[in-house]
DRENKOLFI-638907 format. One record per atom (N, C-alpha, C): residue number from 1; residue in one letter; atom name; x, y, z. Coordinates in nm, 3 decimals. Example, Ala and Ser with C-alpha at 12.3 -4.5 7.8 and 13.67 -1.06 7.14 Angstrom:
REM residues 2
{seq 1 | type A | atom N | u 1.319 | v -0.569 | w 0.780}
{seq 1 | type A | atom CA | u 1.230 | v -0.450 | w 0.780}
{seq 1 | type A | atom C | u 1.320 | v -0.330 | w 0.780}
{seq 2 | type S | atom N | u 1.285 | v -0.225 | w 0.708}
{seq 2 | type S | atom CA | u 1.367 | v -0.106 | w 0.714}
{seq 2 | type S | atom C | u 1.290 | v 0.003 | w 0.787}
REM end
This chain:
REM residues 69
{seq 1 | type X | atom N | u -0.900 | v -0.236 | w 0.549}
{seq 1 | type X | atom CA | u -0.758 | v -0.203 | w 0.557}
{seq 1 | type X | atom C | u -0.734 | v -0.080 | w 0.472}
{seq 2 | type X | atom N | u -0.655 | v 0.018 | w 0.521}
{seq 2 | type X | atom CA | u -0.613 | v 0.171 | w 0.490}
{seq 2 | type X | atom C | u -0.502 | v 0.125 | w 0.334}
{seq 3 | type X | atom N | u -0.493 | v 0.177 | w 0.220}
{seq 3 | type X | atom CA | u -0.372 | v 0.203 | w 0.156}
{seq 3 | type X | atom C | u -0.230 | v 0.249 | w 0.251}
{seq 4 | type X | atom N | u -0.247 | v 0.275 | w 0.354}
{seq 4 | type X | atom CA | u -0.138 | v 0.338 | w 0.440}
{seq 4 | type X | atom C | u -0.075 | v 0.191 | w 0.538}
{seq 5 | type X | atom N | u -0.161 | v 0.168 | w 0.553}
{seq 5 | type X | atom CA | u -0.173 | v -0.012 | w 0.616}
{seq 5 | type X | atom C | u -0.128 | v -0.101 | w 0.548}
{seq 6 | type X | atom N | u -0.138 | v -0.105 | w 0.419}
{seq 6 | type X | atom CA | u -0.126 | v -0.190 | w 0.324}
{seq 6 | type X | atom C | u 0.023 | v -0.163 | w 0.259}
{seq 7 | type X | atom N | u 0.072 | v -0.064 | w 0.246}
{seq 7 | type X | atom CA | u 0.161 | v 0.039 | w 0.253}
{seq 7 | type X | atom C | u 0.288 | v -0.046 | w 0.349}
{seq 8 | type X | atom N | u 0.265 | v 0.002 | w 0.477}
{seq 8 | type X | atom CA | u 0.365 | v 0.004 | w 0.578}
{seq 8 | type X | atom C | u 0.354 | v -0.195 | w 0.600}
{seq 9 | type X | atom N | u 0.242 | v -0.252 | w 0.555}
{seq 9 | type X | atom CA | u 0.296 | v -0.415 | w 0.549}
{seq 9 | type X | atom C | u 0.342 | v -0.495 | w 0.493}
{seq 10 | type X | atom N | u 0.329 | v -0.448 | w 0.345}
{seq 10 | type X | atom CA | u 0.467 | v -0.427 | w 0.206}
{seq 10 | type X | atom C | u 0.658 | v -0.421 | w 0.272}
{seq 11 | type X | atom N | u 0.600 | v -0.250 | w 0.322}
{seq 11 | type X | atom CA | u 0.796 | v -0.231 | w 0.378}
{seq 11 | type X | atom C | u 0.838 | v -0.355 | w 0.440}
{seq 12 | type X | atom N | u 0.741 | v -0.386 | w 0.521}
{seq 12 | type X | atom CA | u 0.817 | v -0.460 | w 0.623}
{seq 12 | type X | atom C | u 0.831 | v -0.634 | w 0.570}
{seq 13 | type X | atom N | u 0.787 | v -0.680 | w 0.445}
{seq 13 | type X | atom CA | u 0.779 | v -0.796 | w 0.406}
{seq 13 | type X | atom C | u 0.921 | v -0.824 | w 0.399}
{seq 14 | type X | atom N | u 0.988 | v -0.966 | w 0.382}
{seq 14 | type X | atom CA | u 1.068 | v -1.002 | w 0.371}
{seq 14 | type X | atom C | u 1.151 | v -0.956 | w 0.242}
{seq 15 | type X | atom N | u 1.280 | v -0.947 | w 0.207}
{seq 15 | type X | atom CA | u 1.295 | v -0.961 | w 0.030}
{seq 15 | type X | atom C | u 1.283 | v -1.010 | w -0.059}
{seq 16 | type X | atom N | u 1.259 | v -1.153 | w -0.020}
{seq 16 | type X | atom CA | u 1.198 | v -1.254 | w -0.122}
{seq 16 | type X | atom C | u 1.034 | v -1.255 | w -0.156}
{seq 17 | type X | atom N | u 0.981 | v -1.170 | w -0.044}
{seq 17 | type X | atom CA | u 0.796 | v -1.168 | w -0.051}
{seq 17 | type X | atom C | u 0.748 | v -1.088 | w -0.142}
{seq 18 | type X | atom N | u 0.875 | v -0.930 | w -0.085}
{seq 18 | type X | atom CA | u 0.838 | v -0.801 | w -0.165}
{seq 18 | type X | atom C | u 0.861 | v -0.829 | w -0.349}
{seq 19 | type X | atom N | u 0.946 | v -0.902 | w -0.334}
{seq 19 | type X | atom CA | u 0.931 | v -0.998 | w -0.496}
{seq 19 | type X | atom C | u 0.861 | v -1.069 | w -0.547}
{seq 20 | type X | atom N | u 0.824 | v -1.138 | w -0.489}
{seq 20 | type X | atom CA | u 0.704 | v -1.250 | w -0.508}
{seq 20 | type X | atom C | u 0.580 | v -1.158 | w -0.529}
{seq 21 | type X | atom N | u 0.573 | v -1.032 | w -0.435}
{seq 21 | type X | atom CA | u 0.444 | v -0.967 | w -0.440}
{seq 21 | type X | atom C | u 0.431 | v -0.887 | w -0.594}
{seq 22 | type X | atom N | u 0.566 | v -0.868 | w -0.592}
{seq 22 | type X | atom CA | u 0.637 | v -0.719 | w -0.727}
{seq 22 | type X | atom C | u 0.557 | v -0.808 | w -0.861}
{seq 23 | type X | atom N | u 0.632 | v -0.951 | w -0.875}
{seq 23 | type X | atom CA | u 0.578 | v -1.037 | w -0.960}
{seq 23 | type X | atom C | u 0.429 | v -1.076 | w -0.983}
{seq 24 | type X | atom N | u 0.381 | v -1.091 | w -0.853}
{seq 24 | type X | atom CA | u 0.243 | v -1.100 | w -0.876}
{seq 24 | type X | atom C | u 0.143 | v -1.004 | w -0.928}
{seq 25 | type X | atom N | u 0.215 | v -0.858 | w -0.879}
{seq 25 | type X | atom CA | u 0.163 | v -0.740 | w -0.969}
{seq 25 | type X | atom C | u 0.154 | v -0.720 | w -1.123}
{seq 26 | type X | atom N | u 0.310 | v -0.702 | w -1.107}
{seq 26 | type X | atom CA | u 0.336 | v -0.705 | w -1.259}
{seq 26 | type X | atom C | u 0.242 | v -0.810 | w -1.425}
{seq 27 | type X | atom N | u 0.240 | v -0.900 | w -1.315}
{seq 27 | type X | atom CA | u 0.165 | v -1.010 | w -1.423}
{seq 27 | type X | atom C | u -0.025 | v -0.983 | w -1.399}
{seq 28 | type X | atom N | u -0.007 | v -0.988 | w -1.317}
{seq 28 | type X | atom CA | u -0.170 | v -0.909 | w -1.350}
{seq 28 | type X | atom C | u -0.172 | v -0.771 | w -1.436}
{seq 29 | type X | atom N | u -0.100 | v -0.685 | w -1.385}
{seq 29 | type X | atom CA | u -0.133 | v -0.536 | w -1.461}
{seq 29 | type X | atom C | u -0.130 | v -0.579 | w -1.627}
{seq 30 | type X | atom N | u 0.003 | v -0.675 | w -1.636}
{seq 30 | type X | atom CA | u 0.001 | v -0.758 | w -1.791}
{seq 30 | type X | atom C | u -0.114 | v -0.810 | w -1.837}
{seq 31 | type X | atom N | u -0.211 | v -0.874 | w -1.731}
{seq 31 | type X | atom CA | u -0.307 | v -0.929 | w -1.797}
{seq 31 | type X | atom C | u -0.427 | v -0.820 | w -1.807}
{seq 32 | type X | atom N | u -0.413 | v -0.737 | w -1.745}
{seq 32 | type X | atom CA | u -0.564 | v -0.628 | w -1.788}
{seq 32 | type X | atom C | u -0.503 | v -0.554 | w -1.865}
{seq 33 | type X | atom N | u -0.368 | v -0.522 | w -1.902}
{seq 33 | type X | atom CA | u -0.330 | v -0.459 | w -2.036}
{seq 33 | type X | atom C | u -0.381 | v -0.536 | w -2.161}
{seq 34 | type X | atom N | u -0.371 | v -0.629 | w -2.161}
{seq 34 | type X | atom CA | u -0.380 | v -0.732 | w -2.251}
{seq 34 | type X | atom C | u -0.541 | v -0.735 | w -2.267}
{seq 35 | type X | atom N | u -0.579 | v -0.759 | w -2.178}
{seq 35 | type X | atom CA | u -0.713 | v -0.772 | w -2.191}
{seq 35 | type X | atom C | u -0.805 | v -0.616 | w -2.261}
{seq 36 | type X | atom N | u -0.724 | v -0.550 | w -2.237}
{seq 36 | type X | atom CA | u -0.800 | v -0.388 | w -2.261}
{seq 36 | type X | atom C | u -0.776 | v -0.400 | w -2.373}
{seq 37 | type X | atom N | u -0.620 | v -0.427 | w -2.433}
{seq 37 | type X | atom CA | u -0.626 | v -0.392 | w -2.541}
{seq 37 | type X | atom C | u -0.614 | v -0.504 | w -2.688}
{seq 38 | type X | atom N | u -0.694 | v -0.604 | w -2.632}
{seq 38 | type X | atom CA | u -0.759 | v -0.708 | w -2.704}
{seq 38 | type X | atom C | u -0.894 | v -0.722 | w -2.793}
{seq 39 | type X | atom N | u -0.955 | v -0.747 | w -2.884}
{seq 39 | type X | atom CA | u -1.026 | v -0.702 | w -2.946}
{seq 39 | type X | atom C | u -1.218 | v -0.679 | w -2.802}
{seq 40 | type X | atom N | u -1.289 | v -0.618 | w -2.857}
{seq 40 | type X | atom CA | u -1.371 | v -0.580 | w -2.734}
{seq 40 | type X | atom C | u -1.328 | v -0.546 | w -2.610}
{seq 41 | type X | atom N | u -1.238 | v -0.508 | w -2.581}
{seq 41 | type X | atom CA | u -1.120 | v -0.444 | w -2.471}
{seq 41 | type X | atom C | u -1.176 | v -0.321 | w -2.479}
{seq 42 | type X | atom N | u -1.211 | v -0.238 | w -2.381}
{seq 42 | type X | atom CA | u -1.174 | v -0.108 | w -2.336}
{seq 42 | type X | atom C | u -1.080 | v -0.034 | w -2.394}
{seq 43 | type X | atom N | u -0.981 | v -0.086 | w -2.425}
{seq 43 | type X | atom CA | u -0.869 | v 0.049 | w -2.501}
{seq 43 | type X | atom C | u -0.892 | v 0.037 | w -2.661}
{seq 44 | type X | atom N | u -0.959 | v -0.059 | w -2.680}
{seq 44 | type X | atom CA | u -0.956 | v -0.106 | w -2.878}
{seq 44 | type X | atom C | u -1.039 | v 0.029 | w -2.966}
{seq 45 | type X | atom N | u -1.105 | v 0.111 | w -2.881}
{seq 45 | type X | atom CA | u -1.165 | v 0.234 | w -2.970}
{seq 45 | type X | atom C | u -1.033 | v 0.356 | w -2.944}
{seq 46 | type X | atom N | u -0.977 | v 0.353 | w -2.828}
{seq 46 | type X | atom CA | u -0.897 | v 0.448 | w -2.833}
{seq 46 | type X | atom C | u -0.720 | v 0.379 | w -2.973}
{seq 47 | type X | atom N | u -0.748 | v 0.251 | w -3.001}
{seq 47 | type X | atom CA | u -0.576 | v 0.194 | w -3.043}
{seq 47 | type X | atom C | u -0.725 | v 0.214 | w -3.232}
{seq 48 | type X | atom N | u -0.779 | v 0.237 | w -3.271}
{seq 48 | type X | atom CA | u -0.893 | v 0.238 | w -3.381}
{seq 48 | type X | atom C | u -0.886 | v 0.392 | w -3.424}
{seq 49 | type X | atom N | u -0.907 | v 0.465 | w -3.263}
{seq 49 | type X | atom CA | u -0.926 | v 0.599 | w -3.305}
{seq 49 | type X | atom C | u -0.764 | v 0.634 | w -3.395}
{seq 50 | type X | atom N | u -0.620 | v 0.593 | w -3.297}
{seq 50 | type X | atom CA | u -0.522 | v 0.628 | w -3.321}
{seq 50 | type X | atom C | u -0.466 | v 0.576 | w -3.501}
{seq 51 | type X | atom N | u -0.483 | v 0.444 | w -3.517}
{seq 51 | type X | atom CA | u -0.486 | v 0.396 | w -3.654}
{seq 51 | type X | atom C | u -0.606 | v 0.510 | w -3.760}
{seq 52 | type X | atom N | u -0.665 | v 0.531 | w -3.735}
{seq 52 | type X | atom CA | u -0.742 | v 0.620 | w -3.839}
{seq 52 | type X | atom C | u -0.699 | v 0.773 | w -3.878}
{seq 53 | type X | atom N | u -0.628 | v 0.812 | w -3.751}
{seq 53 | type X | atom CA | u -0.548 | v 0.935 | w -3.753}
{seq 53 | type X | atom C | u -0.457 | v 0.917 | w -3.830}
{seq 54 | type X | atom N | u -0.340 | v 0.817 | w -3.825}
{seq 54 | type X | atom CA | u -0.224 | v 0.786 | w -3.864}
{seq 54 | type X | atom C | u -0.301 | v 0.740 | w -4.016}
{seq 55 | type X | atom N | u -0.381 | v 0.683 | w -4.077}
{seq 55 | type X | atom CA | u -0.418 | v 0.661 | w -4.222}
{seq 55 | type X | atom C | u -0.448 | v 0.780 | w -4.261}
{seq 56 | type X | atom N | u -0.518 | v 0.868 | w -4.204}
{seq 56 | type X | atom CA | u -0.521 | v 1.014 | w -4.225}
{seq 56 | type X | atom C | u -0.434 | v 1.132 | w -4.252}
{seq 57 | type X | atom N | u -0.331 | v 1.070 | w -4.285}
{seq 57 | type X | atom CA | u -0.222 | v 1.154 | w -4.254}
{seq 57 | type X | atom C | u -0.203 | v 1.255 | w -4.155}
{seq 58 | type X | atom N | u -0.194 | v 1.257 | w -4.032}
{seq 58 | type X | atom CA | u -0.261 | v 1.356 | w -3.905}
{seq 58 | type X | atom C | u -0.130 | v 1.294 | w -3.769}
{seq 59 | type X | atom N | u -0.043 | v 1.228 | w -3.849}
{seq 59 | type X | atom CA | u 0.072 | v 1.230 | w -3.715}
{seq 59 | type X | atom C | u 0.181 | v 1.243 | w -3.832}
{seq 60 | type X | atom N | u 0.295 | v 1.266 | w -3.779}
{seq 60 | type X | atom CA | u 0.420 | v 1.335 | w -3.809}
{seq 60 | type X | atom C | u 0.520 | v 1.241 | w -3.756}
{seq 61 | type X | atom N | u 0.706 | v 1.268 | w -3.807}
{seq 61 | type X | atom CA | u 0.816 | v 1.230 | w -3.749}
{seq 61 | type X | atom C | u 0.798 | v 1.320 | w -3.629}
{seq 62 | type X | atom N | u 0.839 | v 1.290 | w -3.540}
{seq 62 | type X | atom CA | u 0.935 | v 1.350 | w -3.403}
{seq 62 | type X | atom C | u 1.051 | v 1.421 | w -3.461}
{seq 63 | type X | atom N | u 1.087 | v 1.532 | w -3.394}
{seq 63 | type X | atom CA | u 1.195 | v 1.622 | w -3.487}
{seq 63 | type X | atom C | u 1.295 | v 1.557 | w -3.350}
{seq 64 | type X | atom N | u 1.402 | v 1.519 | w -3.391}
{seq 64 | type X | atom CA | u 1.534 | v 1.436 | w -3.280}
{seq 64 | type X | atom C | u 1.647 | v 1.569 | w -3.274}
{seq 65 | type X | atom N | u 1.622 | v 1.602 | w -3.143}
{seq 65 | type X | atom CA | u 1.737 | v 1.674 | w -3.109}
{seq 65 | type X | atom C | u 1.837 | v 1.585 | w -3.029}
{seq 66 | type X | atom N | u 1.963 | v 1.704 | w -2.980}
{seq 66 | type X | atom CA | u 2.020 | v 1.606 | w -2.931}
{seq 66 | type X | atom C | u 1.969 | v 1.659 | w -2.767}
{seq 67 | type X | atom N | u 2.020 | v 1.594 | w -2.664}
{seq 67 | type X | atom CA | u 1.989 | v 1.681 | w -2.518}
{seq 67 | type X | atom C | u 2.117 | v 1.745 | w -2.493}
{seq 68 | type X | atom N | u 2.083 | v 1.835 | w -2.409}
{seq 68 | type X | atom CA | u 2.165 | v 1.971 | w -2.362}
{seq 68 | type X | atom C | u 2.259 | v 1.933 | w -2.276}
{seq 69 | type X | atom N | u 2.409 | v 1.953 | w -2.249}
{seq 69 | type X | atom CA | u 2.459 | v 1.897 | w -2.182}
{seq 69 | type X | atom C | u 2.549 | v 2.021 | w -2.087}
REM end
């Protein structure tokens, strides 16, 4: 099955499915977030690298403007 296929059988799901499906996404993507960034996770050298910077003194405030109106 095509992403384009998969795609156009989404649109056409009911409104209660395209929810059910939305939900079923959402909670998985939660669980491989979770999982990455759990200890031996895939993201735990990049959230290690970032803590060592920040003990390093090597990040800063954000300077807060206001936006342009």
């Amino acid at each position: 099955m095509t992403l384009e296929a998969i795609k156009e059988a989404i649109v056409q799901l009911p409104e209660e499915e395209r929810l059910a499906l939305e939900s079923w996404l959402a909670k998985a993507w939660d669980a491989q977030i979770e999982n990455d960034f759990s200890p031996g996770g895939a993201g735990m050298a990049l959230l290690e690298e970032v803590d060592a910077q920040i003990e390093a003194g090597n990040f800063g405030h954000f300077k807060v403007t206001r936006p342009r109106e």
